[in-house]
N, CA, C and O atoms as a DFTB+ gen file, in Angstrom:
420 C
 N C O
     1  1       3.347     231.804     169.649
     2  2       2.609     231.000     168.704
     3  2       1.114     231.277     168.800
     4  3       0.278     230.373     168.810
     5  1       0.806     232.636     168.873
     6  2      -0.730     233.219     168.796
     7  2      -1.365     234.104     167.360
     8  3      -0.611     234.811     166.691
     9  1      -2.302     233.998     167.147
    10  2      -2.600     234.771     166.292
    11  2      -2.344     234.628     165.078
    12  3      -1.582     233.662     165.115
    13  1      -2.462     234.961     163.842
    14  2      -2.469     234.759     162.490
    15  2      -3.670     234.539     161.655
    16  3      -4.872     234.732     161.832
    17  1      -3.060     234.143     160.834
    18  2      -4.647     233.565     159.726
    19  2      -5.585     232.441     160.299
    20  3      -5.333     231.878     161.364
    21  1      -6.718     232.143     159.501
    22  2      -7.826     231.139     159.982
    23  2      -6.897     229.489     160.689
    24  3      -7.013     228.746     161.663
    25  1      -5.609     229.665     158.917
    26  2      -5.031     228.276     158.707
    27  2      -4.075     228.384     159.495
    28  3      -4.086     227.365     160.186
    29  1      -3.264     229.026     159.785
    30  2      -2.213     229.356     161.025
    31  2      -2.514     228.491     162.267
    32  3      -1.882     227.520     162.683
    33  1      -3.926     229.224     162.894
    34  2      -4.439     229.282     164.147
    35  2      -4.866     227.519     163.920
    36  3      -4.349     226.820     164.791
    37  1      -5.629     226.821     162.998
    38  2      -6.134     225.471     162.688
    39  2      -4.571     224.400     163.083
    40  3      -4.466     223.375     163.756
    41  1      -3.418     225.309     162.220
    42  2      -2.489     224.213     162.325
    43  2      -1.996     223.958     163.571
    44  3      -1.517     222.869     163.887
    45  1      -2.096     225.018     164.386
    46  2      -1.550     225.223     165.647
    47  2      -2.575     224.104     166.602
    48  3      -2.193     223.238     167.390
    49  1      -3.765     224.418     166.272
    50  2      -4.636     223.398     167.260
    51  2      -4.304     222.015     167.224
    52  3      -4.124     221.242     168.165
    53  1      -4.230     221.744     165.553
    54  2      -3.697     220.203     165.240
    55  2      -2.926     219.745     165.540
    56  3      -3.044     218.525     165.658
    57  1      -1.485     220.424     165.907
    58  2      -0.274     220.452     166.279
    59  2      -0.456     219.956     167.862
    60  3       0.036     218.918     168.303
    61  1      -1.061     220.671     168.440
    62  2      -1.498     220.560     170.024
    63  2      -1.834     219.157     170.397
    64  3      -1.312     218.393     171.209
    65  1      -3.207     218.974     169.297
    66  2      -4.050     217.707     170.017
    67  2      -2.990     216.613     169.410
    68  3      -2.989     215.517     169.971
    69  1      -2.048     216.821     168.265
    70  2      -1.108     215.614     168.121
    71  2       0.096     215.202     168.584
    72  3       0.691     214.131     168.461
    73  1       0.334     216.094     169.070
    74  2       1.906     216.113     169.916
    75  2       1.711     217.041     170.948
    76  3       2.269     218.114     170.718
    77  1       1.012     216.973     172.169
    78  2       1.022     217.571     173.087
    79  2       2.047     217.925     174.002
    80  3       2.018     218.985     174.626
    81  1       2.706     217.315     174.079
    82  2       4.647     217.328     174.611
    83  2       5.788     217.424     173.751
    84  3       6.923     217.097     174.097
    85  1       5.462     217.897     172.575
    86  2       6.263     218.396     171.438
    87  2       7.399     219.864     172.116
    88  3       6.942     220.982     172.354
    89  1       8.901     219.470     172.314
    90  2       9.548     220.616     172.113
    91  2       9.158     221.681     171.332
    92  3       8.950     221.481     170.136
    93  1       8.987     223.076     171.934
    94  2       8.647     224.550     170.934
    95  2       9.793     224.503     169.857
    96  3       9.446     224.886     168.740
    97  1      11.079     224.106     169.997
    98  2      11.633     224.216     168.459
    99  2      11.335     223.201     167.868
   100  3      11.611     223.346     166.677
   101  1      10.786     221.947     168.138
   102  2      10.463     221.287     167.073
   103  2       9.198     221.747     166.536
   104  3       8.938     221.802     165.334
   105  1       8.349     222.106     167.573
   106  2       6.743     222.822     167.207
   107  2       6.959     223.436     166.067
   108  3       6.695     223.086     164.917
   109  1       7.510     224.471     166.520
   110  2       7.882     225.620     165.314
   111  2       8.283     225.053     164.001
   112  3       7.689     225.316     162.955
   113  1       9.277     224.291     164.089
   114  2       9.961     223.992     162.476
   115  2       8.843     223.114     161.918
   116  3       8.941     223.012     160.695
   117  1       7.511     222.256     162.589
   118  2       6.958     221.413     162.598
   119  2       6.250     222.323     161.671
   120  3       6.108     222.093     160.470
   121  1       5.755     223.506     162.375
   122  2       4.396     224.328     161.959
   123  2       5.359     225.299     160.715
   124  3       4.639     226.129     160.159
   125  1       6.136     225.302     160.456
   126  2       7.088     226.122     159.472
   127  2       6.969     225.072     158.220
   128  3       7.060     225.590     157.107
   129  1       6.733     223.333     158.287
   130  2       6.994     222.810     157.163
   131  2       5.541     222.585     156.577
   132  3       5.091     222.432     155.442
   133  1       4.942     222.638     158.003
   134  2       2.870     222.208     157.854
   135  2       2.610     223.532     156.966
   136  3       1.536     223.434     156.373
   137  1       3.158     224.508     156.756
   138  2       2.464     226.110     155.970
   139  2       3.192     226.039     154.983
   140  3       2.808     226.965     154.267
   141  1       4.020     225.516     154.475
   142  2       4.839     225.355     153.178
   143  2       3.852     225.071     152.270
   144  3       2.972     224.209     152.251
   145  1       4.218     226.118     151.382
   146  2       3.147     226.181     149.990
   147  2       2.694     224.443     149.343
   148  3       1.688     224.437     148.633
   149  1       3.176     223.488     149.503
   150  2       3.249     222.497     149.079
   151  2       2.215     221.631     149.666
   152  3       1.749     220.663     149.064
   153  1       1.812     222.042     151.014
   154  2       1.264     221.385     151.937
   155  2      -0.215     221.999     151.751
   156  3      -1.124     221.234     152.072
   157  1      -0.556     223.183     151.309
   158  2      -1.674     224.096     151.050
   159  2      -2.740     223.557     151.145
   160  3      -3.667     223.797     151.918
   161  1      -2.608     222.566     150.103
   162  2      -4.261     221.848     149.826
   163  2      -4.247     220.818     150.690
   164  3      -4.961     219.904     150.279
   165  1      -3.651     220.557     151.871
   166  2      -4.252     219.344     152.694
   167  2      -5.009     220.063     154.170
   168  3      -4.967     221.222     154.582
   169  1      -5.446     219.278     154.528
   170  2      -6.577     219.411     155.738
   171  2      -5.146     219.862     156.969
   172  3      -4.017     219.386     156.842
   173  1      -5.487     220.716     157.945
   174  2      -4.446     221.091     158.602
   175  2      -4.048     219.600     159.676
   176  3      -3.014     219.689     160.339
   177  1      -4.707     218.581     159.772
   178  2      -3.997     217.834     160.847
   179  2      -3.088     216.466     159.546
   180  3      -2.183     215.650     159.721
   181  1      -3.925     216.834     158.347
   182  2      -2.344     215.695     157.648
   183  2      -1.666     216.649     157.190
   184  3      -0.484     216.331     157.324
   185  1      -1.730     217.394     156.840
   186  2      -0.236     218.788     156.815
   187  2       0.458     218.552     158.024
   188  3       1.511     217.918     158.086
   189  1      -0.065     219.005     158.881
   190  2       0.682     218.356     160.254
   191  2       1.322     217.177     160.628
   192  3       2.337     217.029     161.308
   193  1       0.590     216.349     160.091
   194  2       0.958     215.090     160.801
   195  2       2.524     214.322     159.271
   196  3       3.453     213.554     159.518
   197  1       2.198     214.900     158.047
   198  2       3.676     214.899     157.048
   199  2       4.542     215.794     157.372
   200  3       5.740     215.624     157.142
   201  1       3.979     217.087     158.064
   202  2       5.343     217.848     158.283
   203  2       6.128     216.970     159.904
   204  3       7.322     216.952     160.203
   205  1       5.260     216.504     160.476
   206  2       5.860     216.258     161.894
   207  2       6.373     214.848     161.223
   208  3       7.594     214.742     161.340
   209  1       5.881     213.961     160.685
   210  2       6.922     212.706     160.433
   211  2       8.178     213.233     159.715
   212  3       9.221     212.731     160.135
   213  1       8.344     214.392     158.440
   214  2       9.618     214.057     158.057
   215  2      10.501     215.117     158.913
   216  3      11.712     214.897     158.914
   217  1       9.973     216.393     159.740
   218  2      10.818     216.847     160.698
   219  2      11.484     215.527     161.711
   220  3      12.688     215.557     161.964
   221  1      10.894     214.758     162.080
   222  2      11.532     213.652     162.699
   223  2      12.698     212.828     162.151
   224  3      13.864     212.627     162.491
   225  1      11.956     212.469     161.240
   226  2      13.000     211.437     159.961
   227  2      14.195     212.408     159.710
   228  3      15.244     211.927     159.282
   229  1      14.136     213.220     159.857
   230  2      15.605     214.010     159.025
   231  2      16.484     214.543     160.074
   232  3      17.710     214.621     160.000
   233  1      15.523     215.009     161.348
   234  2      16.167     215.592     162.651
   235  2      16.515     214.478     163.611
   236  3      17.568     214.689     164.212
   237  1      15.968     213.469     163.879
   238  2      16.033     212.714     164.995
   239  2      16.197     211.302     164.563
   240  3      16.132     210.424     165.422
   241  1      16.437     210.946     163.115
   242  2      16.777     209.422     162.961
   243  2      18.176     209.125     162.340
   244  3      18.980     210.034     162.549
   245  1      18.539     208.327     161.801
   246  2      19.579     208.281     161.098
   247  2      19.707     208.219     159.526
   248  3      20.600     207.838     158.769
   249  1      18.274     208.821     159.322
   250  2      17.485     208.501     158.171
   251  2      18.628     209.319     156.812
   252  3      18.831     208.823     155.703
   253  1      19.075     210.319     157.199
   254  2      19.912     210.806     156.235
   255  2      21.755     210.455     155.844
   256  3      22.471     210.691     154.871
   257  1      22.015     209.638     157.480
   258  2      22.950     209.155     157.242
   259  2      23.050     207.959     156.342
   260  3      23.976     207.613     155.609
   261  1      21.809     207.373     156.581
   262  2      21.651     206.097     155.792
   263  2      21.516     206.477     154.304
   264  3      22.407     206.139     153.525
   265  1      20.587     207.072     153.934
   266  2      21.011     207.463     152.616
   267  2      22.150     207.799     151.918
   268  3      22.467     207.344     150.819
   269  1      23.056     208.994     152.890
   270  2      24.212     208.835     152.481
   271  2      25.234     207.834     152.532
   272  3      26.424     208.018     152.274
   273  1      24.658     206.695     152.906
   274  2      25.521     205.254     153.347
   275  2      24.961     204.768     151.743
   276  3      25.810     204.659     150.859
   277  1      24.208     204.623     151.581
   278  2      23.545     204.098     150.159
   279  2      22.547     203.252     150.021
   280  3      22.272     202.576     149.029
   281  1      21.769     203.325     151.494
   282  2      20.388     202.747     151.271
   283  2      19.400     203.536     150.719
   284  3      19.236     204.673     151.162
   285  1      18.511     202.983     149.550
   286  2      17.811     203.652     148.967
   287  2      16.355     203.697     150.032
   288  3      15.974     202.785     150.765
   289  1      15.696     205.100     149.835
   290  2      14.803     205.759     150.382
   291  2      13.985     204.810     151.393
   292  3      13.676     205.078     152.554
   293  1      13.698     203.582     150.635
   294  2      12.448     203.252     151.404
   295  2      13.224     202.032     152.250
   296  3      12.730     201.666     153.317
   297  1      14.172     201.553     151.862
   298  2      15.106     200.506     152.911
   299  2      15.413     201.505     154.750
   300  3      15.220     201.099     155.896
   301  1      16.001     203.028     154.171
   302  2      16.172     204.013     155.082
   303  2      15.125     204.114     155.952
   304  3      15.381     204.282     157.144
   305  1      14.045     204.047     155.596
   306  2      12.560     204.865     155.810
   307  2      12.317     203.561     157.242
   308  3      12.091     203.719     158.441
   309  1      12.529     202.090     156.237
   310  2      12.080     200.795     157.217
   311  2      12.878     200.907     158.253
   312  3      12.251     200.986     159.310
   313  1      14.854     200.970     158.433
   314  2      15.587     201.272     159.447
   315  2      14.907     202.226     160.684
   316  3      14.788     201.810     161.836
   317  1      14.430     203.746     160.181
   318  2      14.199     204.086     161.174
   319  2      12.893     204.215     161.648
   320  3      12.755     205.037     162.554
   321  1      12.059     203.714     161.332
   322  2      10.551     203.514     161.632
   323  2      10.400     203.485     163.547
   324  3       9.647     204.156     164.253
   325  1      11.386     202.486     163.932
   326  2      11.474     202.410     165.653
   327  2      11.908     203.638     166.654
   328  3      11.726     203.896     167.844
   329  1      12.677     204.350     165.388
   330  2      13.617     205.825     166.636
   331  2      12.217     206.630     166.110
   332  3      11.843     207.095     167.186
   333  1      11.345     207.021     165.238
   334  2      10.534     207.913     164.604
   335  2       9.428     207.344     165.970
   336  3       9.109     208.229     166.765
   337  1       9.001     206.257     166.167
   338  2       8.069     205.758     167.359
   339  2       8.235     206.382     168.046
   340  3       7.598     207.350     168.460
   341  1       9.268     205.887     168.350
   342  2       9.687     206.401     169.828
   343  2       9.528     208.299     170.340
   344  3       8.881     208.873     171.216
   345  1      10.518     208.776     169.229
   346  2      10.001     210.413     169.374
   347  2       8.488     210.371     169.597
   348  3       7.814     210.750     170.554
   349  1       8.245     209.958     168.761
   350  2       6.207     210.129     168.783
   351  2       5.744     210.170     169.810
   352  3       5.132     211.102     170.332
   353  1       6.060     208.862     170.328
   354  2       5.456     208.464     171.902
   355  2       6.209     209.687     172.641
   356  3       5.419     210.533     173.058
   357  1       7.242     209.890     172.829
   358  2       8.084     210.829     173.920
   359  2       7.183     211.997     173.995
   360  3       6.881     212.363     175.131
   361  1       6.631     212.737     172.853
   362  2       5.787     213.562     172.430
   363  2       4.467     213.797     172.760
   364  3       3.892     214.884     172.707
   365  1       3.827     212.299     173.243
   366  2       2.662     212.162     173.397
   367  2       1.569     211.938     172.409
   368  3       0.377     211.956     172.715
   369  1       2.003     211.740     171.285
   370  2       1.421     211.520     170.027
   371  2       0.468     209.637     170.240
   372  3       0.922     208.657     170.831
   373  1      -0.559     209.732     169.687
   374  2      -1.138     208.593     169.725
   375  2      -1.211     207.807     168.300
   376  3      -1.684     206.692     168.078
   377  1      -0.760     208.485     167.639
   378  2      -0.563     207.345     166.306
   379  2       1.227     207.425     166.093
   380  3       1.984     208.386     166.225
   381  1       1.555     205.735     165.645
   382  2       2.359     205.946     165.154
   383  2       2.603     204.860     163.764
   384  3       1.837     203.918     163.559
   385  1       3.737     205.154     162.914
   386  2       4.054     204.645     161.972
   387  2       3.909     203.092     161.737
   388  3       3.721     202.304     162.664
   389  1       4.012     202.726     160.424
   390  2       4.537     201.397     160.655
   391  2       5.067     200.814     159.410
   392  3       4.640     201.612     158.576
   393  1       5.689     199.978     158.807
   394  2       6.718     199.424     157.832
   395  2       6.004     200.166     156.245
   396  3       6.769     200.605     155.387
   397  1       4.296     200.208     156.045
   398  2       3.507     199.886     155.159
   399  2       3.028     201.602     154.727
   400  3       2.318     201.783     153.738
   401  1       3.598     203.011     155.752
   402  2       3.383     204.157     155.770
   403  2       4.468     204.649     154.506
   404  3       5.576     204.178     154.252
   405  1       3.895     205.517     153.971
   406  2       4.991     206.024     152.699
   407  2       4.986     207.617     152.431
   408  3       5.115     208.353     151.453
   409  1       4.747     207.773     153.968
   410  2       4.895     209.624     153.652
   411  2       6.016     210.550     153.352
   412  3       7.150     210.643     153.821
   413  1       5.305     211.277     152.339
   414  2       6.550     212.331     151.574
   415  2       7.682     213.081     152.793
   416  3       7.710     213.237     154.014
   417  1       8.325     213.325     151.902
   418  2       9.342     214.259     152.888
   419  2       9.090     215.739     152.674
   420  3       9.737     216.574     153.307
């Protein structure tokens, strides 16, 4: 995880100072969703910080089972707000979510 473009090398720092105990495969898929054309025009630590909440929400909550149960998006979103903490903290991350956050996937 060395070397690349200006924005590469930026996301990577952001990545660092926000999840300092972040698993390398989550790093990676983290920094794989933060460079997604979609994410382009944001500042590299909220690129970061939307790609690392919905890598969580989709990998580590029950956030997709629930949907497929038939809670709609944002009922899902409130369920797992506590397991999404928790990763955070495990991570070392110093911000975390809370009921009133409405970040994209």
């Amino acid at each position: 995880m060395t070397g690349g473009t200006k924005r590469q090398k930026d996301m990577r720092k952001a990545l660092r100072i926000l999840l300092p105990r972040v698993p390398m495969a989550d790093a990676e898929a983290i920094l794989a969703l933060a460079l997604a054309g979609h994410l382009r025009h944001l500042p590299p630590s909220i690129a970061v910080w939307q790609a690392t909440t919905s890598r969580i929400r989709h990998n580590h909550t029950d956030y997709d089972t629930l949907l497929d149960e038939g809670y709609d998006r944002d009922a899902a979103r409130f369920f797992v707000i506590d397991a999404m903490n928790l990763v955070l903290e495990n991570w070392g991350c110093q911000k975390r979510l809370s009921a009133d956050d409405n970040s994209p996937d």
